[in-house]
C-alpha positions as CSV (number, residue, x, y, z in Angstrom):
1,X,79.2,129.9,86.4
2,X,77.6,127.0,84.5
3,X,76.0,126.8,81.1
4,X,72.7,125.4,80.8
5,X,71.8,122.3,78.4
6,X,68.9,120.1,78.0
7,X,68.3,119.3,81.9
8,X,71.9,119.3,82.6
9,X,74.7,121.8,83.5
10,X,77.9,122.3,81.6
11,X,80.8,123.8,84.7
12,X,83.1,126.4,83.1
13,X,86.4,124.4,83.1
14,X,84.1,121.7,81.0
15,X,83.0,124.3,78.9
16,X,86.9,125.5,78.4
17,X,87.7,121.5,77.5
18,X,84.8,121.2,75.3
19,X,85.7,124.0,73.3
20,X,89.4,122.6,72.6
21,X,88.4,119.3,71.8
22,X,85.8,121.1,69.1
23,X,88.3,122.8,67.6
24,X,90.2,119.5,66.7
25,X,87.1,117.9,65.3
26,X,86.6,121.3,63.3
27,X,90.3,121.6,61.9
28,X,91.8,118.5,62.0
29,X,91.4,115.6,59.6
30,X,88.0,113.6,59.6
31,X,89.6,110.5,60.6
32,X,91.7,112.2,63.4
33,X,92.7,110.1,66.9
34,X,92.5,112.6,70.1
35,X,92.7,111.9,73.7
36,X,91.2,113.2,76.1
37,X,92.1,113.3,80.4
38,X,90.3,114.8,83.1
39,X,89.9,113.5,86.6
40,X,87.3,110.6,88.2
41,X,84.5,112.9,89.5
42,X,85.2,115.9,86.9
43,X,82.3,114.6,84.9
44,X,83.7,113.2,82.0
45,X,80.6,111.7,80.7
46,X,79.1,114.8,80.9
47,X,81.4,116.7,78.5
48,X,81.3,113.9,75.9
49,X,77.6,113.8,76.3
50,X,77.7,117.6,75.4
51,X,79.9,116.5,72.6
52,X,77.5,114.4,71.0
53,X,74.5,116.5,71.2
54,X,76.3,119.8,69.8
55,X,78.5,117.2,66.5
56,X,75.3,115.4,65.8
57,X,73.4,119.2,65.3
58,X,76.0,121.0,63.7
59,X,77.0,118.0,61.2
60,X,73.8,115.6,60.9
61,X,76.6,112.6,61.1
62,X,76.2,109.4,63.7
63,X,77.9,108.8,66.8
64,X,78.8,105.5,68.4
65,X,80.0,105.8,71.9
66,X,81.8,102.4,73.2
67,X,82.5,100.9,76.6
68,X,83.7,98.2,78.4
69,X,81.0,97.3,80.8
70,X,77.8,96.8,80.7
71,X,77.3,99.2,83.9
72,X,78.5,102.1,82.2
73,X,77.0,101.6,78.8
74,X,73.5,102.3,81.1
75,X,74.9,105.2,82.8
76,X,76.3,106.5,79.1
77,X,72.5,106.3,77.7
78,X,71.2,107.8,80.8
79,X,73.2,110.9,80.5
80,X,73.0,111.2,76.5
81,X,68.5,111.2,77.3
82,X,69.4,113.8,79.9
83,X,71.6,115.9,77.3
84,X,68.4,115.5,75.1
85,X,70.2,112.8,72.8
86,X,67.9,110.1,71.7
87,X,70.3,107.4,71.6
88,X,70.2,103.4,71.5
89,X,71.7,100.6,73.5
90,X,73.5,97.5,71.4
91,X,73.8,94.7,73.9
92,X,73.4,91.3,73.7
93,X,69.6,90.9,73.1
94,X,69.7,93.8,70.2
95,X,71.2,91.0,67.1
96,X,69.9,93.0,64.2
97,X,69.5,96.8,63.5
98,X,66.6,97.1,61.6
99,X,65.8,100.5,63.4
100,X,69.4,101.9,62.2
101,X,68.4,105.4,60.6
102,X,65.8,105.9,63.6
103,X,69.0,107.3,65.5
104,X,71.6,108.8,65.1
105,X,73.7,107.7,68.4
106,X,74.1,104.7,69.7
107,X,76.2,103.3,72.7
108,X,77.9,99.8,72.4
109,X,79.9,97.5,74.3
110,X,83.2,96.7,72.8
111,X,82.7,92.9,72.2
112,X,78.8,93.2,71.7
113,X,79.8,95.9,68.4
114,X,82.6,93.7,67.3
115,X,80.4,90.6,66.5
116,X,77.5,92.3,65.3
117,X,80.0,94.1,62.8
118,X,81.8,91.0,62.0
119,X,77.8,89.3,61.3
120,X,77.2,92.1,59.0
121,X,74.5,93.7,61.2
122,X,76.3,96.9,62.0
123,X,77.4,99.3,59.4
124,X,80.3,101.8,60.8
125,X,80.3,103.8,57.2
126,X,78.2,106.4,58.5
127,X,79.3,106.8,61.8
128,X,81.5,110.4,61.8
129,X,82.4,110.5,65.4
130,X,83.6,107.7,67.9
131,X,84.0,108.4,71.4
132,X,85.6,105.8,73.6
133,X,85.6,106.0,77.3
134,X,87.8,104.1,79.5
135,X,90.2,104.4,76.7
136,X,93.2,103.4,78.7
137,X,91.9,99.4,78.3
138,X,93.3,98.0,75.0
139,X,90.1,96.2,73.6
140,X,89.1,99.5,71.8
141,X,91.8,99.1,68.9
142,X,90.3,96.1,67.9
143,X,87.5,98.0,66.2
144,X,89.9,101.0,65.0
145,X,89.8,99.5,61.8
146,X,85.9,99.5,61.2
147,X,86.6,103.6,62.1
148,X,88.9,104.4,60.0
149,X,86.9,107.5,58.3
150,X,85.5,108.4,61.6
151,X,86.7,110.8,64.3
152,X,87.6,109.2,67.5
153,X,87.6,111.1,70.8
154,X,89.4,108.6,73.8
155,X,88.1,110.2,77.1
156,X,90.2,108.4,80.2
157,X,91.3,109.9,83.7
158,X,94.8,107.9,83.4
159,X,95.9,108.3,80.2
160,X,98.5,105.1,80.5
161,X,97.8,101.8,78.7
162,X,96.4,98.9,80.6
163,X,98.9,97.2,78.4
164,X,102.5,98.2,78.5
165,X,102.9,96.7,75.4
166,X,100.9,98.9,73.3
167,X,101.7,102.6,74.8
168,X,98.3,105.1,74.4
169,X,100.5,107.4,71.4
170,X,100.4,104.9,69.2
171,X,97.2,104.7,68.9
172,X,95.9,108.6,69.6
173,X,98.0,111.8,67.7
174,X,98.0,114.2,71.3
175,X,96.4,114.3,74.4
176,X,94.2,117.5,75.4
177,X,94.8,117.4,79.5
178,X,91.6,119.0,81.3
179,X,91.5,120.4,85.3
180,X,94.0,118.5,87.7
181,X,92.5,117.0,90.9
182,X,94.0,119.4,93.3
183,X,92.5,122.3,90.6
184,X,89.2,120.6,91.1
185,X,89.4,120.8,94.8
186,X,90.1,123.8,95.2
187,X,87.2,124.8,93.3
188,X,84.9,122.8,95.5
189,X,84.2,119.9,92.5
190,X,86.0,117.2,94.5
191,X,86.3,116.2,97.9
192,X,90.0,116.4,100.0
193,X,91.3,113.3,100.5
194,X,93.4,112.5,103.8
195,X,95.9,110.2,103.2
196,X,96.7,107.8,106.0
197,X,99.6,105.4,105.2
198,X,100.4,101.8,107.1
199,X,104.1,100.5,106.7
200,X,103.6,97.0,104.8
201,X,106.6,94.8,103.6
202,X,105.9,93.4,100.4
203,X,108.9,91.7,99.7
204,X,106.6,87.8,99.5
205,X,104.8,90.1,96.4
206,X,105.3,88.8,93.0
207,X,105.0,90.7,89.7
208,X,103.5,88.9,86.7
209,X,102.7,89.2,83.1
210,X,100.4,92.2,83.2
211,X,103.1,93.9,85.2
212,X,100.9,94.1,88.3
213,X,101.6,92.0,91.7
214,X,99.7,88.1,91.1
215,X,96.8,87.9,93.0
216,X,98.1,84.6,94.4
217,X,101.0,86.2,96.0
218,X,98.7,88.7,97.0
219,X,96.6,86.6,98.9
220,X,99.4,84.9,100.5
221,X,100.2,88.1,102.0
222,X,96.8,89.7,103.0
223,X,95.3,86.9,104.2
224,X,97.8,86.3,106.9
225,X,97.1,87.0,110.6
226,X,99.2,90.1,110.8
227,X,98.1,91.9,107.8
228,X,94.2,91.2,109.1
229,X,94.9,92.7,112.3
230,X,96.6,95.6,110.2
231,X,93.3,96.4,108.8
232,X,91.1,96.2,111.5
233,X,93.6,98.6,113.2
234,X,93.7,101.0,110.7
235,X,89.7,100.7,110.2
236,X,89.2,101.6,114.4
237,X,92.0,104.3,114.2
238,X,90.7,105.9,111.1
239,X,87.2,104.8,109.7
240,X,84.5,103.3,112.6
241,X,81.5,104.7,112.5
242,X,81.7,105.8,108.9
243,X,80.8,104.0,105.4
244,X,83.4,102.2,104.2
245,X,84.5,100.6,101.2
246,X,87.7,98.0,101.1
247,X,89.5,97.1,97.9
248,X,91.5,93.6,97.8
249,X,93.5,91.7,95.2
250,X,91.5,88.8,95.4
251,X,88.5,87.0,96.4
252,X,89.5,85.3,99.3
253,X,91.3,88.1,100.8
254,X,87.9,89.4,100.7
255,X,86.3,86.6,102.3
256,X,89.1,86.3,105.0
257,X,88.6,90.7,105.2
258,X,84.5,89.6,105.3
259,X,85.1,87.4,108.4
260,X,87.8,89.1,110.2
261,X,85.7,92.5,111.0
262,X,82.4,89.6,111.7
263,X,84.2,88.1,114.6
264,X,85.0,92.2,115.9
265,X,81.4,92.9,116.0
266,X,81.0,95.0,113.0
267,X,78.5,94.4,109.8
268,X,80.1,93.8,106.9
269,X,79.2,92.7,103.5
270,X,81.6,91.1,100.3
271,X,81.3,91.6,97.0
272,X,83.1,89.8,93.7
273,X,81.9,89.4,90.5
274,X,80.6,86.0,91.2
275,X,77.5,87.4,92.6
276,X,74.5,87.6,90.1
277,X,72.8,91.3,89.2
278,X,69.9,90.8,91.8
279,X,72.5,89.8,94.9
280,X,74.6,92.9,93.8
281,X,72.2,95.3,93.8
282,X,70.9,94.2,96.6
283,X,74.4,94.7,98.4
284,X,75.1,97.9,97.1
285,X,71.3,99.2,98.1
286,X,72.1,98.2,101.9
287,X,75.8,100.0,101.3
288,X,73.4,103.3,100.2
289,X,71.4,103.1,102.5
290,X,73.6,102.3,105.8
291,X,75.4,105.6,107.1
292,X,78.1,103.2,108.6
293,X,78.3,100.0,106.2
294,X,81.5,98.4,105.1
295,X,81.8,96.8,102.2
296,X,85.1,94.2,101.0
297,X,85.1,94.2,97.4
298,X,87.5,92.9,94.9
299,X,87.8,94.9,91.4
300,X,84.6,95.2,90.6
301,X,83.5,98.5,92.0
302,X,86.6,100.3,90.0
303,X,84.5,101.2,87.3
304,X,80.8,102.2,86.7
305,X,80.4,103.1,90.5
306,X,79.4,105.4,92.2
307,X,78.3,106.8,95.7
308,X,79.1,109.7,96.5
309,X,78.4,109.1,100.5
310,X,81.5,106.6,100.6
311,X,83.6,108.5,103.3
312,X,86.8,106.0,103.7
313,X,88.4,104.3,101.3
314,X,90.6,101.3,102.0
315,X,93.4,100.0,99.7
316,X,93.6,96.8,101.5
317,X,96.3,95.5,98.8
318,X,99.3,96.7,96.6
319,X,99.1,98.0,92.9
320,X,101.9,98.9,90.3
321,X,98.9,100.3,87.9
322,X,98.5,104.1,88.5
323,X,95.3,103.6,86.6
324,X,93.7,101.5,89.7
325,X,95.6,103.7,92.2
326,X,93.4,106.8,91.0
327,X,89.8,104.7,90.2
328,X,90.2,103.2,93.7
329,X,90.4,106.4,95.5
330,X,88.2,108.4,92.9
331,X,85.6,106.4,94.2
332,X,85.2,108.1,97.3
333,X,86.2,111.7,95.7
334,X,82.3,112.5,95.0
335,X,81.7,115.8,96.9
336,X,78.0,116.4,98.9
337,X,76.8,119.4,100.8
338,X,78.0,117.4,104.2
339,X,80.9,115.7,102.6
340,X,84.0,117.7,101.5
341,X,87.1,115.3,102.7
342,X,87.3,111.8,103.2
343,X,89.7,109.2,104.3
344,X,91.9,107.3,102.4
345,X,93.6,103.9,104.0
346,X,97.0,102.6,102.2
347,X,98.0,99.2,103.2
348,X,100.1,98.8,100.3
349,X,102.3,101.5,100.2
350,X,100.7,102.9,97.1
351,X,101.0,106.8,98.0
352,X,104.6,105.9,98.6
353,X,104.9,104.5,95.1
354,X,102.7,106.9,92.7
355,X,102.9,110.1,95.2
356,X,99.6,111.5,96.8
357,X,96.3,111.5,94.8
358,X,96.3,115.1,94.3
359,X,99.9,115.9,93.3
360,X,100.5,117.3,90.4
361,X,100.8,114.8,87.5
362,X,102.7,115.4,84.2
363,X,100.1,113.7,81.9
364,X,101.9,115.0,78.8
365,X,105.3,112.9,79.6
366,X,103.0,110.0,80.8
367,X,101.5,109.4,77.7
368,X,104.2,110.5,75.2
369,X,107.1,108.5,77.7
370,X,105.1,105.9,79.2
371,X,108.1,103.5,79.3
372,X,109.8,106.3,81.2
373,X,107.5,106.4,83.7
374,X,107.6,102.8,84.3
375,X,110.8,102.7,84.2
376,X,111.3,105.3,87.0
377,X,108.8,104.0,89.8
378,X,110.1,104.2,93.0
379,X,111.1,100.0,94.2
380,X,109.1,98.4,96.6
381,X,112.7,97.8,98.1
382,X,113.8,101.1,98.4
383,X,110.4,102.7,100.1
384,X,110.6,100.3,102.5
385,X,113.9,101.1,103.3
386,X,112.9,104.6,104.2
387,X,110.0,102.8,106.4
388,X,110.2,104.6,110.2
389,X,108.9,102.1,112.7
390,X,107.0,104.0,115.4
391,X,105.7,101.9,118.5
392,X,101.7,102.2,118.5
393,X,100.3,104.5,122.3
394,X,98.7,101.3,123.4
395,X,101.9,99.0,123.2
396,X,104.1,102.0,124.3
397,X,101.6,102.3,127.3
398,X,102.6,98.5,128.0
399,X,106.6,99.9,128.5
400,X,105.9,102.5,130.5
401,X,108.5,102.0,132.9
402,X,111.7,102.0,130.1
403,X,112.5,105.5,129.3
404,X,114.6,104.2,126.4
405,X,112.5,102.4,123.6
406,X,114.3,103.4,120.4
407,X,117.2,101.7,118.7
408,X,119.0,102.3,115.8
409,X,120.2,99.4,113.7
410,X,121.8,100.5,110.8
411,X,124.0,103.1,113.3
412,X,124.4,100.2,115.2
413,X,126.0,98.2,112.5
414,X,128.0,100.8,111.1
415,X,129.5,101.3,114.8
416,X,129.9,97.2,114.7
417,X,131.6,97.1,111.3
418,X,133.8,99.7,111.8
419,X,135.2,98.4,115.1
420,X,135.9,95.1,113.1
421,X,133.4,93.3,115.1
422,X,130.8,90.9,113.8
423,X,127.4,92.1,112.9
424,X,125.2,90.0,114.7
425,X,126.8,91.8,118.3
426,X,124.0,94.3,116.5
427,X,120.8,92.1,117.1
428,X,122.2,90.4,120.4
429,X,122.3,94.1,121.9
430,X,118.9,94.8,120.2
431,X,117.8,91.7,122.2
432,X,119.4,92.9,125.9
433,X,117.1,95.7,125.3
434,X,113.8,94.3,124.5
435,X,114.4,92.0,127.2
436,X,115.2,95.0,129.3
437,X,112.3,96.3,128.4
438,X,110.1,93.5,129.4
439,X,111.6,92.9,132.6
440,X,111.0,96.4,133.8
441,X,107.5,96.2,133.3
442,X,106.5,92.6,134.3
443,X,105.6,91.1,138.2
444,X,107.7,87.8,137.0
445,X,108.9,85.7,134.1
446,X,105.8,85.1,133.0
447,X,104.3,88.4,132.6
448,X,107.6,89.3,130.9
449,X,107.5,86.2,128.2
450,X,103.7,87.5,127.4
451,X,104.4,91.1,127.3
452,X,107.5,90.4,124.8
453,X,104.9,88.9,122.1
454,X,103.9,92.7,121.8
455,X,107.3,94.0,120.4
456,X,106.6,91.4,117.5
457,X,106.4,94.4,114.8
458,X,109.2,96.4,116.7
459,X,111.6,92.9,116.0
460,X,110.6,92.5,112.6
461,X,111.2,95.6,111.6
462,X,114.1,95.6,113.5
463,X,115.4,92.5,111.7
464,X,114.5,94.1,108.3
465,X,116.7,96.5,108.9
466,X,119.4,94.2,109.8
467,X,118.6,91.8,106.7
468,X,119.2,95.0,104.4
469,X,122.3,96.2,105.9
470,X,124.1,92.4,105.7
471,X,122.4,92.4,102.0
472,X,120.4,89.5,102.9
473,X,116.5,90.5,103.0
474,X,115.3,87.3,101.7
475,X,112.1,85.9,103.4
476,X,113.3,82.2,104.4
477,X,115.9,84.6,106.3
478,X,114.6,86.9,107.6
479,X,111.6,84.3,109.0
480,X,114.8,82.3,110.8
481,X,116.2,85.5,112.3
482,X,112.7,86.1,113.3
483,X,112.6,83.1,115.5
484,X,116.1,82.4,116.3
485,X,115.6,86.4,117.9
486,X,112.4,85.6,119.7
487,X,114.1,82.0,121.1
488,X,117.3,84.2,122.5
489,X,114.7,86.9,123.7
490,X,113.1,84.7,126.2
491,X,116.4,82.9,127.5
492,X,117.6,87.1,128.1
493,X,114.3,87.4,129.8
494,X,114.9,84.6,132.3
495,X,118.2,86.0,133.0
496,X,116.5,89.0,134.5
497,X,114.5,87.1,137.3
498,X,117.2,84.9,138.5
């Protein structure tokens, strides 16, 4: 059941949210902070625009809705004319308001409103209710002061600061926590995501002052030859044939991403926010319009984006902001009449670190406790210690002829230690193998030497393992292990054919 408005549809579990957030405005104090979280794709635009039609008839006060991007202060407007809200734009090119009392609802950018207020062209005294959307980013509080007799609604699907520094309760009295994701599935609002997760070692990744991993260290990582064969991998396995969009932390990951799936064949386009309005649009047209387009973006499609045909989303990098975890997959959540699952791609062990998009969440603690939660994410060091290694069916198919492929390291050691011998007997065994391995499914030395570069990921993870279990898992060391291993592999291969 859905009630109708203007030319657009209120859903019941809106309705249900709408009609709590009402009775705050009603019964609470005039100049009251509330908060608001419901899920990307449960139509939080639409609720608030509901809001502002139904405060502005019943009270005959203004409304000023504020966001952060440009993008979404269009798609605000949009959906306030389609709620039947005659409302008005303040961007750049509007500097004065001479046409103030011909509305009563405008939407603003944050930084536009804050220097036309600050040049005395804006007057916030008669403005009664403020809604905010992307709330989570910390520019809003900056105007909290110019709204201090007003209401102010904070609408947000993470309700977690972008700045850890200044935690969401300070700055809102509660939080009024609408239909989870997995509520919204089930009820045929979102589409099912399938979770596919690729083991990456981040151990080179580097946290900095935002509290997320640099973007330098980032590319360092994704960039290399490994992680790019990774992807194109996981796209062939998972995605081909299907629109695709790729996030990276960085532009040249994107470029290297751009050229990578070039050279396989495959049409591709990049997009950063380097690229003017006209190259954009153009960009994101051919992504509409292709049924199997890929598209490498960095950041810029978090927000204020949508298209609901995406079908495989690809988190080509790492993220310690639960924030981005959710906006990056939310963008292909949208469901259609042909579309009600899609993929989801990890390359950065995300799921591993936040849980799966559509587990429960306990919103409440988040944004009462949010040091808490920090405090308690899983390490990047212990989930890749839980990391299972599992040969790929087309290198396995390369061993046929060794029934035994599997080798346990840390049992290994453990064996090693307590018999009071030294570790390292641990990796020369691991090597015997591999070169037993190789031998039993090679013509000659030389076929063996090539067929050993294959086992390059069963090594290093082998070697991981190792590293941990000595208590020495830095880089520079596991990197010489790497090569001293390989170095004694092929002297153990030539043992073989002699």
């Amino acid at each position: 059941m859905s009630k109708k408005v203007a030319d657009k549809e209120l859903y019941d579990y809106q309705e249900a949210d709408l009609i709590k957030i009402f009775d705050k405005i009603e019964n609470m104090p005039s100049n009251y902070n509330l908060l608001y979280q419901l899920p990307t794709g449960g139509g939080k635009t639409v609720v608030f625009s509901e809001i502002v039609r139904r405060y502005i008839r019943q009270t005959g006060k203004k409304v000023i809705v504020l966001t952060h991007r440009i993008e979404l202060c269009k798609q605000t407007s949009k959906m306030l004319t389609g709620f039947g809200v005659r409302n008005k734009i303040i961007n750049s090119k509007v500097k004065e308001l001479s046409d103030d009392n011909d509305y009563m609802c405008f939407v603003a950018m944050v930084e536009t409103l804050n220097n036309r207020i600050n040049d005395d062209k804006v007057n916030m005294k008669n403005v009664g209710l403020a809604i905010i959307d992307e709330a989570h980013y910390n520019s809003f509080t900056k105007l909290f002061k110019y709204l201090d007799k007003a209401f102010i609604l904070g609408v947000t699907a993470t309700p977690l600061s972008s700045n850890i520094k200044l935690p969401m309760h300070g700055n809102y009295r509660e939080l009024i926590v609408g239909n989870s994701i997995s509520s919204l599935i089930e009820k045929g609002f979102l589409a099912k995501a399938n979770l596919y997760s690729y083991d990456v070692g981040l151990g080179t990744l580097q946290v900095g002052m935002t509290g997320d991993y640099t973007v330098k260290s980032s590319e360092d990582l994704y960039t290399n030859l490994d992680m790019q064969e990774k992807l194109l991998r996981a796209y062939e396995e998972r995605c081909k044939g299907k629109k695709t969009l790729i996030f990276n932390n960085g532009i040249n990951t994107s470029w290297y991403v751009y050229q990578t799936f070039k050279d396989a064949g495959y049409e591709i386009k990049h997009l950063d926010n380097t690229h003017n309005k006209k190259e954009r649009n153009e960009i994101l047209t051919w992504f509409r319009e292709k049924p199997d387009a890929i598209l490498t973006s960095v950041s810029i499609l978090t927000t204020g984006f949508d298209e609901p045909t995406v079908e495989n989303i690809i988190l080509n990098r790492a993220t310690k902001s639960l924030t981005l975890y959710f906006q990056m997959i939310g963008r292909g959540s949208r469901r259609l009449p042909h579309k009600d699952e899609f993929n989801v791609i990890d390359l950065g062990n995300n799921v591993a670190r936040f849980g799966p998009w559509d587990a429960p969440v306990d919103w409440q603690l988040i944004f009462e406790n949010p040091d808490y939660f920090l405090e308690n994410m899983i390490s990047d060091d212990e989930i890749e210690s839980n990391f299972t290694y599992e040969m790929p069916e087309e290198v396995r198919a390369l061993f046929k002829n060794s029934d035994d492929i599997q080798f346990d390291v840390y049992t290994k050691y453990h064996e090693a230690v307590n018999n009071g011998e030294k570790s390292k007997l641990v990796l020369e065994e691991s090597i015997s193998q591999h070169a037993k391995m190789c031998a039993e499914n090679s013509e000659d030395v030389f076929d063996a030497r090539i067929l050993a570069r294959e086992l390059k990921d069963d090594i290093k993870d082998r070697i991981k393992k190792y590293s941990r279990c000595i208590i020495n898992n830095t880089k520079n060391y596991r990197d010489w292990l790497y090569d001293d291993y390989t170095r004694k592999l092929r002297v153990k291969i030539n043992e073989h054919f002699m």
